[in-house]
VOLUMKE-804831 format. One record per residue (C-alpha): residue in three letters; chain; x, y, z. Coordinates in Angstrom, 3 decimals, always signed. Example, Ala and Ser with C-alpha at 12.3 -4.5 7.8 and 13.67 -1.06 7.14 Angstrom:
<pts>
+------+------+----------+----------+----------+
| code | unit |        x |        y |        z |
+------+------+----------+----------+----------+
|  ALA |    A |  +12.300 |   -4.500 |   +7.800 |
|  SER |    A |  +13.670 |   -1.060 |   +7.140 |
+------+------+----------+----------+----------+
</pts>
This chain:
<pts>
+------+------+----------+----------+----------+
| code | unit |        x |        y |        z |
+------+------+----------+----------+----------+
|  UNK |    A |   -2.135 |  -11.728 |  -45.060 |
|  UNK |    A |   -5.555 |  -11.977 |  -44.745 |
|  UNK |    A |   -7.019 |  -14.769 |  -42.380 |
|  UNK |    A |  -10.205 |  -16.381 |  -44.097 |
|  UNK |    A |  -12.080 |  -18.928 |  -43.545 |
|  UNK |    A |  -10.366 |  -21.502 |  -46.297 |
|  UNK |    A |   -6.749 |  -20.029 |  -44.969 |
|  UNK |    A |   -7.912 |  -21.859 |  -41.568 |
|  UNK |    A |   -9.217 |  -24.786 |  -42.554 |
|  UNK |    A |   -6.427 |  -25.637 |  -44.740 |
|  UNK |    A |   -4.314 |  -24.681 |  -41.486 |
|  UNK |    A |   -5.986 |  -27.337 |  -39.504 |
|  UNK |    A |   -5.654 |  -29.834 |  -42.260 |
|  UNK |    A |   -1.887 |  -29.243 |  -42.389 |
|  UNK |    A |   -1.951 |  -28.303 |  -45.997 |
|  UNK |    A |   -0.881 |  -24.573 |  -45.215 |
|  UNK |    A |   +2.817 |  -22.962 |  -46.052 |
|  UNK |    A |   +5.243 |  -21.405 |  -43.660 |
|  UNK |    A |   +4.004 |  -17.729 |  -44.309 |
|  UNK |    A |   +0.415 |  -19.135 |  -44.391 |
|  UNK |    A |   +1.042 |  -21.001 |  -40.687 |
|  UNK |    A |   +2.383 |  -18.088 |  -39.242 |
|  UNK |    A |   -0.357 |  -15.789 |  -40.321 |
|  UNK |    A |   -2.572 |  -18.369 |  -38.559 |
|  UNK |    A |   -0.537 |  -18.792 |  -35.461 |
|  UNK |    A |   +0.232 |  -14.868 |  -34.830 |
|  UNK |    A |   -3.898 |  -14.171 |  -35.499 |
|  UNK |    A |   -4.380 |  -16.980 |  -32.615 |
|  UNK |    A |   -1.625 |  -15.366 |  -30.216 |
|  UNK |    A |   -3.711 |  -12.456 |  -30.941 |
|  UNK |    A |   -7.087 |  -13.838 |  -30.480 |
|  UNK |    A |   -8.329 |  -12.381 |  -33.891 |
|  UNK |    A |  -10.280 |  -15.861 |  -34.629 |
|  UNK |    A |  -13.633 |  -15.985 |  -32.957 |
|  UNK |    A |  -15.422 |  -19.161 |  -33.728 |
|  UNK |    A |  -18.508 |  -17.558 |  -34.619 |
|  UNK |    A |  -16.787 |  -16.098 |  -37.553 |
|  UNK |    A |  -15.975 |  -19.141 |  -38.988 |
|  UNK |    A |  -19.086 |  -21.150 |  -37.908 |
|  UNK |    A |  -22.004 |  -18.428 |  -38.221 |
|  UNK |    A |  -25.299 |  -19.597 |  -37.174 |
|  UNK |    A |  -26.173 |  -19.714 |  -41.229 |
|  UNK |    A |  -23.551 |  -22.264 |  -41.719 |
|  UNK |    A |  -25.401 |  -24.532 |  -38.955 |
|  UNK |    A |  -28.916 |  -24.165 |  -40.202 |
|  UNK |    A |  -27.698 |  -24.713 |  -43.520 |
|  UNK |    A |  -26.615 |  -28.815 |  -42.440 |
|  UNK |    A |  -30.250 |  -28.957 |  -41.060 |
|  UNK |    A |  -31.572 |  -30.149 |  -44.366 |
|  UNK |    A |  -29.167 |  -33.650 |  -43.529 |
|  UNK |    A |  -31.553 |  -35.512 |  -40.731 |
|  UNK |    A |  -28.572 |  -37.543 |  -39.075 |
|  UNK |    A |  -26.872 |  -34.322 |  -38.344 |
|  UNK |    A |  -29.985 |  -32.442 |  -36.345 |
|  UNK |    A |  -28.141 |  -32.301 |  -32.992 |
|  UNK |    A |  -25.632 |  -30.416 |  -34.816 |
|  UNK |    A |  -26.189 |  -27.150 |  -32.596 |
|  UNK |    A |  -26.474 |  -28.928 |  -29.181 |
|  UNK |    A |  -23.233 |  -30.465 |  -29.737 |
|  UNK |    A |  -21.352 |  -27.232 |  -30.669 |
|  UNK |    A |  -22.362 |  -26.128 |  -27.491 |
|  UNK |    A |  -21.067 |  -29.057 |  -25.576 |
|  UNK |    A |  -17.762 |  -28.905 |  -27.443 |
|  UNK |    A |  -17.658 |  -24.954 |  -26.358 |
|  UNK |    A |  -18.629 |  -25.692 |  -22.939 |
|  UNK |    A |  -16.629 |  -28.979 |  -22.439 |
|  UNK |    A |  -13.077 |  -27.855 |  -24.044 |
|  UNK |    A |  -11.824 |  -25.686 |  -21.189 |
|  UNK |    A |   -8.093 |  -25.186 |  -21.477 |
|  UNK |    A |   -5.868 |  -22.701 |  -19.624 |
|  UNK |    A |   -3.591 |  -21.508 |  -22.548 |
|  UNK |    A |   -6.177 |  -19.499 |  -24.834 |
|  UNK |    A |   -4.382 |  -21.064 |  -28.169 |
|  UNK |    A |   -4.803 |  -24.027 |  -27.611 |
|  UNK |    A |   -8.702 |  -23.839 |  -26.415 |
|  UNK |    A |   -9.112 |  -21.745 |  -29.767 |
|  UNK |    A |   -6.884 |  -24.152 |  -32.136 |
|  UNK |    A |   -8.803 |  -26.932 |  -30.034 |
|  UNK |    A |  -12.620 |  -25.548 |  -30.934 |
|  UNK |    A |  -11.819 |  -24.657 |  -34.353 |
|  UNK |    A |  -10.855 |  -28.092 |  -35.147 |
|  UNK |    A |  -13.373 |  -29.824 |  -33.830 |
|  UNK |    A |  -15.804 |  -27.222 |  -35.080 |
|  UNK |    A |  -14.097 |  -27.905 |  -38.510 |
|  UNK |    A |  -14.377 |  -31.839 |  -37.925 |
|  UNK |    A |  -17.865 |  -31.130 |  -37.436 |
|  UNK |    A |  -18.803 |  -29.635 |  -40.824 |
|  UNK |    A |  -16.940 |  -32.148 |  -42.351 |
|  UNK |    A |  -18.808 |  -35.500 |  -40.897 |
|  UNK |    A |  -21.912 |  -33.725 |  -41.424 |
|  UNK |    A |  -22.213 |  -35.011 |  -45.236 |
|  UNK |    A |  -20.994 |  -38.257 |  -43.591 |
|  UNK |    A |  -23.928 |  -38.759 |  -40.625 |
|  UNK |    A |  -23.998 |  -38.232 |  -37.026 |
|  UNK |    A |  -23.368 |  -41.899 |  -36.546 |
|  UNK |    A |  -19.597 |  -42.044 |  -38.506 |
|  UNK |    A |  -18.768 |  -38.599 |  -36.431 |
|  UNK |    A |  -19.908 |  -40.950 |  -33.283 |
|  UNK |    A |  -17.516 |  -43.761 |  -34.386 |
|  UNK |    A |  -14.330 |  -41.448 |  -35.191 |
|  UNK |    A |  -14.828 |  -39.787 |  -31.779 |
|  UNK |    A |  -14.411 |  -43.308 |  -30.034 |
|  UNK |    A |  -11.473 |  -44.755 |  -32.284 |
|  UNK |    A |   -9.175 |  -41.671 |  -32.429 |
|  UNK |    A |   -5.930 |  -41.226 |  -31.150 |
|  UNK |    A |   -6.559 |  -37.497 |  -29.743 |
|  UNK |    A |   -6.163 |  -37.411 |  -26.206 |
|  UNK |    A |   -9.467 |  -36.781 |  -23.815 |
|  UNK |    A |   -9.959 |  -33.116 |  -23.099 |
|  UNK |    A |  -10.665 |  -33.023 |  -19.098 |
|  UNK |    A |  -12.644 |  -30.013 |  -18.167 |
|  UNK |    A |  -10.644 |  -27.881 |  -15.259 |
|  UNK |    A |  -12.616 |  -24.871 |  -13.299 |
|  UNK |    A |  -10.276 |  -23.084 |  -11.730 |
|  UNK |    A |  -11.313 |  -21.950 |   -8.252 |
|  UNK |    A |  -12.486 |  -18.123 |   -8.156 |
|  UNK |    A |  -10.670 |  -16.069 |   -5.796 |
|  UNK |    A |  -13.222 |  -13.439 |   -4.528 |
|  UNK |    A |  -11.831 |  -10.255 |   -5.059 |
|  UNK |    A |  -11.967 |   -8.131 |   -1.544 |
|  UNK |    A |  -13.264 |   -4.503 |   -2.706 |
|  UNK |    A |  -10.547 |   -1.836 |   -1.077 |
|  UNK |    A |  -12.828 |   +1.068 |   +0.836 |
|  UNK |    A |  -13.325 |   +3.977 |   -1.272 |
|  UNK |    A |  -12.195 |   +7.359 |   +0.307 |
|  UNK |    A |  -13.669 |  +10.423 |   +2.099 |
|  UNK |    A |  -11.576 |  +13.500 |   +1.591 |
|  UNK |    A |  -12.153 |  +16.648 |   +3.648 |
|  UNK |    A |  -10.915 |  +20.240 |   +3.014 |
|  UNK |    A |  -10.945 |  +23.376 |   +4.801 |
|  UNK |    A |  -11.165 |  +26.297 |   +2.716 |
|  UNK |    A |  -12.407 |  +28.263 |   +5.140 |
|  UNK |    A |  -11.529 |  +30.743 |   +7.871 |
|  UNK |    A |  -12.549 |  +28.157 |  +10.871 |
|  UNK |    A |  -11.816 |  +24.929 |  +12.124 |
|  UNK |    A |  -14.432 |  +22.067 |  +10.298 |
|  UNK |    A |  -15.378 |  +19.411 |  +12.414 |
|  UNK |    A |  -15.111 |  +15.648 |  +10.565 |
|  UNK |    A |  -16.670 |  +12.726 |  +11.645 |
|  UNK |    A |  -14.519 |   +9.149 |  +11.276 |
|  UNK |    A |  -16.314 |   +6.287 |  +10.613 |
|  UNK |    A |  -14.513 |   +4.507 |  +13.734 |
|  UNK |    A |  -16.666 |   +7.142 |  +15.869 |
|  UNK |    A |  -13.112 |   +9.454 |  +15.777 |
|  UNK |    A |  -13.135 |  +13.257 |  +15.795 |
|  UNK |    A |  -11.380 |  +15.283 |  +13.679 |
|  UNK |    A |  -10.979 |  +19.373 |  +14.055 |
|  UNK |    A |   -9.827 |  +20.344 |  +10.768 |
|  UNK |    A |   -7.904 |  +23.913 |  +10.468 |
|  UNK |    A |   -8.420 |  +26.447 |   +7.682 |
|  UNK |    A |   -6.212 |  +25.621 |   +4.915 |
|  UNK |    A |   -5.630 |  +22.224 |   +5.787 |
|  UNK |    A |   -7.243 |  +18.303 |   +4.408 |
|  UNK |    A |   -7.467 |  +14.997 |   +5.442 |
|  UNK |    A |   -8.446 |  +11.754 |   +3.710 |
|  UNK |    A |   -9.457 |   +8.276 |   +4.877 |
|  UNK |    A |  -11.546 |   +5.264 |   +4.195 |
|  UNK |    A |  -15.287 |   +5.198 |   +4.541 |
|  UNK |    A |  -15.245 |   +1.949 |   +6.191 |
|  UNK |    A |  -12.681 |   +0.593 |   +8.516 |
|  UNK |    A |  -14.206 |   -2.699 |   +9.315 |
|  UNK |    A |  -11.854 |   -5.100 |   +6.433 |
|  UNK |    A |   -8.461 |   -2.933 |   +7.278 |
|  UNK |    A |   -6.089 |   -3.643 |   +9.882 |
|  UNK |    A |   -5.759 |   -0.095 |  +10.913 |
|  UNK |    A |   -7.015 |   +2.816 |  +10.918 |
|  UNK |    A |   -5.343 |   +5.615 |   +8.327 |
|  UNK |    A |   -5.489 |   +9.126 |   +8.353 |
|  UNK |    A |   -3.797 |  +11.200 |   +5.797 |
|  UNK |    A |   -3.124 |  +14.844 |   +6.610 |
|  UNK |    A |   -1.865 |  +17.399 |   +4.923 |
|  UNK |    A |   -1.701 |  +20.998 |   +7.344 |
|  UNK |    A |   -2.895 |  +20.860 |  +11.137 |
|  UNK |    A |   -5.733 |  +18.805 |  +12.427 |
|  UNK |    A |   -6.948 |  +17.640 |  +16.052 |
|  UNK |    A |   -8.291 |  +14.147 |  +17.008 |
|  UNK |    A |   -9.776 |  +12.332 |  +19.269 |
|  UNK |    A |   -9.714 |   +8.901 |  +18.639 |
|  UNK |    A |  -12.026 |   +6.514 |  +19.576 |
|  UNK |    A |  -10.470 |   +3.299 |  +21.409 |
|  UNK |    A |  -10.085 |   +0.294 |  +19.431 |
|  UNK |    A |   -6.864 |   -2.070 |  +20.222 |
|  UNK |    A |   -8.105 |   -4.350 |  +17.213 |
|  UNK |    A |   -6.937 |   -1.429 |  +14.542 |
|  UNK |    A |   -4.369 |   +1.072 |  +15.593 |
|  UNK |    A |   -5.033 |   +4.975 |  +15.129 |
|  UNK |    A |   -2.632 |   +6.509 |  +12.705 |
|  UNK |    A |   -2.032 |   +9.922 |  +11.076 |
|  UNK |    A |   +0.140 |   +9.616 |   +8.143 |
|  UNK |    A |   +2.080 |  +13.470 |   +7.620 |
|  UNK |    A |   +5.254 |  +14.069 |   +5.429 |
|  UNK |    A |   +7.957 |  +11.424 |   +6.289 |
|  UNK |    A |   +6.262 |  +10.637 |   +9.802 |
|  UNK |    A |   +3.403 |   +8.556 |  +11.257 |
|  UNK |    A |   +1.760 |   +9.308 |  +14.891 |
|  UNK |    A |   +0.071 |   +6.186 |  +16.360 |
|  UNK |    A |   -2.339 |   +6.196 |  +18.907 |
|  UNK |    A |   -5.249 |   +3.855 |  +20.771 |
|  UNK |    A |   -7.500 |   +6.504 |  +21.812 |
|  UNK |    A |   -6.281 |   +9.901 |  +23.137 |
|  UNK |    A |   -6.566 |  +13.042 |  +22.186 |
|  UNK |    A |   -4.123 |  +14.944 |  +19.953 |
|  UNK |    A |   -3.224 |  +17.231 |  +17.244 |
|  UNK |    A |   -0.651 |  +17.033 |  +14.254 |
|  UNK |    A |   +0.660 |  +20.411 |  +12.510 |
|  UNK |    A |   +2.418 |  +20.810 |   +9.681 |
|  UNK |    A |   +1.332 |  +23.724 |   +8.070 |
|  UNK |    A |   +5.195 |  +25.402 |   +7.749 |
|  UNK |    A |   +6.400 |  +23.199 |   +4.676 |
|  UNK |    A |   +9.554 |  +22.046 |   +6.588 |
|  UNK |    A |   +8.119 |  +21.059 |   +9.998 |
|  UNK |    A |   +5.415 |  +18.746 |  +11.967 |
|  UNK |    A |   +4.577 |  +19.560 |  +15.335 |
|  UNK |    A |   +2.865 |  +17.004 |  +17.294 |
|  UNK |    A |   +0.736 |  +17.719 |  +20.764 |
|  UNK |    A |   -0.747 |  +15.306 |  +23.171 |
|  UNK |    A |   -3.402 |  +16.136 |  +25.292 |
|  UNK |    A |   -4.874 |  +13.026 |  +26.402 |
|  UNK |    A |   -3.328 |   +9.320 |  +26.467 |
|  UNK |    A |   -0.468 |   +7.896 |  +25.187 |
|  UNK |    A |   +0.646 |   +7.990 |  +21.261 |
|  UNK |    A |   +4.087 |   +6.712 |  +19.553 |
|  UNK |    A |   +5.759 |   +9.253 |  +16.702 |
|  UNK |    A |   +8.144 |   +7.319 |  +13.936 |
|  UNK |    A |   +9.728 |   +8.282 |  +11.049 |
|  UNK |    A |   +8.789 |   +6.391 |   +8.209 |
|  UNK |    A |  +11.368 |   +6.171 |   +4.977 |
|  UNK |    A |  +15.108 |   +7.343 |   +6.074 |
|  UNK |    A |  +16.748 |   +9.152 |   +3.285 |
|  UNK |    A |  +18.901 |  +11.593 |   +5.218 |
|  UNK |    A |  +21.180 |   +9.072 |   +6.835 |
|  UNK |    A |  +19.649 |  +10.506 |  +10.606 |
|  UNK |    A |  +18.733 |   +7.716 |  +12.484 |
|  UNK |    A |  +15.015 |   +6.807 |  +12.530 |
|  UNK |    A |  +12.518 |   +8.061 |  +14.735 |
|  UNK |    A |  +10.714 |   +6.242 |  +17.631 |
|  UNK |    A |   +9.151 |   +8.653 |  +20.111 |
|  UNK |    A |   +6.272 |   +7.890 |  +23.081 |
|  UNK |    A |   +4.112 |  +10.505 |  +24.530 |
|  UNK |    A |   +2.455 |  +11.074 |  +27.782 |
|  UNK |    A |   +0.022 |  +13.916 |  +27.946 |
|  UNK |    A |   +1.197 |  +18.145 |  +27.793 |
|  UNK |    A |   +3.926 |  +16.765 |  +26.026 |
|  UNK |    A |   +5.006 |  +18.074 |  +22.188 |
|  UNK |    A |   +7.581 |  +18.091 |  +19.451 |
|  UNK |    A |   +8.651 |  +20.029 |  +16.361 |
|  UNK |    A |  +10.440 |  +18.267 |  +13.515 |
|  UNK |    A |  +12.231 |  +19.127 |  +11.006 |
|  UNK |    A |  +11.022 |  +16.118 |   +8.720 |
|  UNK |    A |  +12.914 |  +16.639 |   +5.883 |
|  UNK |    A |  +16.124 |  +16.264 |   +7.721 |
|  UNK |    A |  +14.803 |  +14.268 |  +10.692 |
|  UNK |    A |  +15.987 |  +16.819 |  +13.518 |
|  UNK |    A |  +14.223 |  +17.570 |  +16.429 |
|  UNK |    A |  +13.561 |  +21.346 |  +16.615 |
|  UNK |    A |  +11.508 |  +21.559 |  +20.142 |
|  UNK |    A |  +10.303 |  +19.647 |  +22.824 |
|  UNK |    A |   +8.450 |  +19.437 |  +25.907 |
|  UNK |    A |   +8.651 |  +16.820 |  +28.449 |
|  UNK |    A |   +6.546 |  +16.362 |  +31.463 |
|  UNK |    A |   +9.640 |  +15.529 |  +33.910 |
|  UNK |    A |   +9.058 |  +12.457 |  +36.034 |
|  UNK |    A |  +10.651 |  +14.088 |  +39.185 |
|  UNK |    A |   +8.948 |  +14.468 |  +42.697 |
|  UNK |    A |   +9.310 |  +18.312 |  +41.594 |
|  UNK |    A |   +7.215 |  +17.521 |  +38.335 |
|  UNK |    A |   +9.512 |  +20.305 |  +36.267 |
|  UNK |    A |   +8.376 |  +20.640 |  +33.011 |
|  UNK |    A |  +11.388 |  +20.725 |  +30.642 |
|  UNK |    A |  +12.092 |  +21.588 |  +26.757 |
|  UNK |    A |  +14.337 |  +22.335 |  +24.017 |
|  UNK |    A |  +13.656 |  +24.805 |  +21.581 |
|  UNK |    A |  +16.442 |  +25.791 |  +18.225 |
|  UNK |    A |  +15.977 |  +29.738 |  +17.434 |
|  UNK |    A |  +17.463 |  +31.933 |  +15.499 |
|  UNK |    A |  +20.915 |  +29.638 |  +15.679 |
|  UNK |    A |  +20.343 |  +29.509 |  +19.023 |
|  UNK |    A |  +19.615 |  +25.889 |  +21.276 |
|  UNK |    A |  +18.012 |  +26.117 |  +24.407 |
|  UNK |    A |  +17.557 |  +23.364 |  +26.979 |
|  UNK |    A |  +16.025 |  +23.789 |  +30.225 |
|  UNK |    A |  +14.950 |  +21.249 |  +33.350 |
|  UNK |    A |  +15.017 |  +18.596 |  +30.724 |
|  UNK |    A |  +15.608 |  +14.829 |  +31.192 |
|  UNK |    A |  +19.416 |  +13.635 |  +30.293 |
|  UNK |    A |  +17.818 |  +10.842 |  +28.356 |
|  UNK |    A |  +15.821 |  +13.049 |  +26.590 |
|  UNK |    A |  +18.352 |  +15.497 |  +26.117 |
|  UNK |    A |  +21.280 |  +12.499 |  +24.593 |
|  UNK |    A |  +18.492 |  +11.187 |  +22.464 |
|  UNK |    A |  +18.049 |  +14.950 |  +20.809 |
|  UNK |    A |  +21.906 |  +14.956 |  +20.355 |
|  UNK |    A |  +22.079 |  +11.898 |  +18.777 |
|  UNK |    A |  +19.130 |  +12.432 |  +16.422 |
|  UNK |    A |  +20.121 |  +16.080 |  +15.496 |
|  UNK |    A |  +24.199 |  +15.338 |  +14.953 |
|  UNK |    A |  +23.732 |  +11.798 |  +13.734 |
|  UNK |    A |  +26.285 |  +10.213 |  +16.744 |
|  UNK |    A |  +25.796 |   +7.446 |  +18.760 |
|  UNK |    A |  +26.364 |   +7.452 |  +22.022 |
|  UNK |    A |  +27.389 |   +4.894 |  +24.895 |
|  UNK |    A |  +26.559 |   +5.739 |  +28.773 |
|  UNK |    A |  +25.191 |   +4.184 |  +31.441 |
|  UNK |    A |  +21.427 |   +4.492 |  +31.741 |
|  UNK |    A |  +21.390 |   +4.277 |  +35.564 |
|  UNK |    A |  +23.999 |   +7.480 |  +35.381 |
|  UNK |    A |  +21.452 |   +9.498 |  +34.171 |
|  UNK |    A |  +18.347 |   +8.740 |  +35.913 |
|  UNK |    A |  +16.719 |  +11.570 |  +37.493 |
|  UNK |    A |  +19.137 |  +14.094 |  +36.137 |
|  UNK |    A |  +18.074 |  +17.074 |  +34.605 |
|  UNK |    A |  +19.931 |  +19.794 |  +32.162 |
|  UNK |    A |  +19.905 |  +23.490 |  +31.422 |
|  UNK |    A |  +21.982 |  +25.624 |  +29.354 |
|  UNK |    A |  +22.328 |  +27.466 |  +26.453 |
|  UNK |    A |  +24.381 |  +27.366 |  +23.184 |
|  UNK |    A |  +25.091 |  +28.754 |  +19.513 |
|  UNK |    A |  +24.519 |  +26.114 |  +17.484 |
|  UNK |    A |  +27.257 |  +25.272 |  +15.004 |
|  UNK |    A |  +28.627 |  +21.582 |  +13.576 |
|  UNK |    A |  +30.336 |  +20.424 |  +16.592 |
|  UNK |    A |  +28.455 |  +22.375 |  +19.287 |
|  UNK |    A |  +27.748 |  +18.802 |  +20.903 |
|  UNK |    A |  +30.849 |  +18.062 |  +21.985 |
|  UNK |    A |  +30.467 |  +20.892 |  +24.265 |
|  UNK |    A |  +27.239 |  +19.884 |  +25.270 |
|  UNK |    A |  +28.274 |  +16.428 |  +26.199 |
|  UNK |    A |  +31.268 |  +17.920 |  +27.918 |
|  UNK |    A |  +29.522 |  +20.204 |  +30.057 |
|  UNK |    A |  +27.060 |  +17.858 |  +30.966 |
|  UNK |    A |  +29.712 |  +15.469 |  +31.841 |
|  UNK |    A |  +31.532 |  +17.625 |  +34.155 |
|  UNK |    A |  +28.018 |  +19.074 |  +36.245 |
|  UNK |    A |  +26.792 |  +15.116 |  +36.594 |
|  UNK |    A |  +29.919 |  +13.267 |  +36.901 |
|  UNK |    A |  +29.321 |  +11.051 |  +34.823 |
|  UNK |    A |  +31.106 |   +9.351 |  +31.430 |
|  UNK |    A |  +29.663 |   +9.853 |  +27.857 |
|  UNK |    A |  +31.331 |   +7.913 |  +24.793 |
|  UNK |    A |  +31.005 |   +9.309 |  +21.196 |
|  UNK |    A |  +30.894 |   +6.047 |  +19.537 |
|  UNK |    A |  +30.653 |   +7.035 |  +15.829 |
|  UNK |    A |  +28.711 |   +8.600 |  +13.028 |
|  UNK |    A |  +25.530 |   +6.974 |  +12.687 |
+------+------+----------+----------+----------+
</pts>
């Protein structure tokens, strides 16, 4: 049905049908009416010619400007019919419009400005790649360095200043040193894992599609896993300098490590998984239960006193259950007791 000016007007006069008051209502849920359509400018000039009504155009724009209502309906239902009320009293005089407006029954219209929330705009972002055949140096905005390898991208805001932190995104191998700020952490977002630092120097590799291999060369950073979907348990690693890992961060295993040993002897140990084949050597017992654990998906109950200062080397073929002789060997050369509590 077509909506027209009459069709309206004999809406707000209550005259209209049931299909004629829903054409109405649906083209106001729609906000299809505009007022100007119905009230042109001609239509005002037109009522000119009647003296009494001369302030016609000053008070459609006080109506407009006064009549403020949250639910957009009802502000257009609300303007049409006083804009309709208006063309009728103006063949009856300002003054009877005047008198009507203080004897009605319709309920004052109280004008509500809702409060603007300022809208805080996010930092747009810098994205690096290196197409070439050597490394790209990128500047941060936080005064960071970035060493970008061939083949390899990062991205990252261009202003860190509104942001609680400091996020890199990197997809392939990068190196960084960060510049120290304890106000807004460091981190390097890779597949499934974050690396967290405040200040230090370090890179982040994950050019092979299956693995990330972190290196610190210079302070202290934390590596976590983010999102768990392979029922491992999470990640939570700290770093002290010379130290690295591979992961597996698909399945959340631990491939290598090295550890700078604590000992008065300053051994340097690792674990490394090749070709089906796990090597440990002069590396920490809590370092060691925490790669069983992760890699089999066991917990495990000891005492932590047991193993301090106690060191491990050996070599296996890996297979399903290849921990138990870990644990059992390592049991038997420390004297000490190591519980199997359950799957994880």
């Amino acid at each position: 049905m077509k909506i027209t000016k009459e069709l309206v007007e004999k809406y707000l006069r209550g005259e209209a049908n049931t299909e004629e008051v829903k054409a109405v209502q649906t083209a106001l849920d729609n906000n299809r009416l505009n007022l100007d359509d119905w009230l042109p400018a001609s239509e005002w000039h037109n009522i000119e010619e009647h003296v009494a009504f001369e302030q016609h155009e000053s008070i459609k724009q006080s109506l407009i400007k006064k009549i403020t209502i949250r639910d957009t309906k009802q502000r257009i239902y609300t303007l049409l019919k006083y804009a309709a009320i208006l063309l009728l009293v103006g063949t009856l005089g300002w003054e009877s419009f005047q008198y009507w407006k203080t004897t009605t029954n319709t309920p004052t219209i109280t004008s509500v400005q809702k409060k603007q929330t300022p809208k805080l705009e996010s930092p747009s972002n810098f994205y690096y790649i290196n197409s070439g055949n050597s490394p790209m140096e990128v500047d941060v905005p936080d005064g960071s360095k970035i060493e970008l390898y061939p083949n390899s991208e990062v991205k990252f805001a261009d202003n860190f200043s509104s942001l609680s932190s400091r996020d890199i995104h990197l997809k392939g191998k990068a190196k960084f040193v960060v510049a120290k700020d304890k106000s807004g952490p460091f981190n390097v977002y890779t597949t499934g894992l974050t690396t967290t630092a405040l200040g230090t120097i370090f890179s982040v590799d994950e050019l092979k599609s299956s693995q990330t291999k972190v290196k610190l060369f210079e302070g202290r950073i934390q590596l976590k896993s983010l999102k768990n979907k392979t029922g491992s348990p999470p990640l939570l690693l700290d770093f002290i300098p010379n130290e690295e890992i591979t992961i597996d961060h698909r399945q959340l295993q631990i491939i290598a490590e090295e550890r700078m040993n604590s000992s008065k002897f300053n051994r340097r140990g690792f674990y490394s998984e090749k070709q089906n084949t796990l090597i440990f050597k002069n590396l920490a017992l809590k370092d060691l239960l925490h790669i069983i654990s992760q890699n089999y998906n066991i917990k495990l109950e000891f005492n932590s006193e047991a193993i301090e200062n106690k060191y491990y080397s050996g070599t296996y073929e890996n297979d399903p259950s290849v921990f138990r002789k870990i644990l059992s060997d390592i049991q038997e050369l420390h004297h000490i007791t190591i519980t199997i509590q359950n799957k994880i």
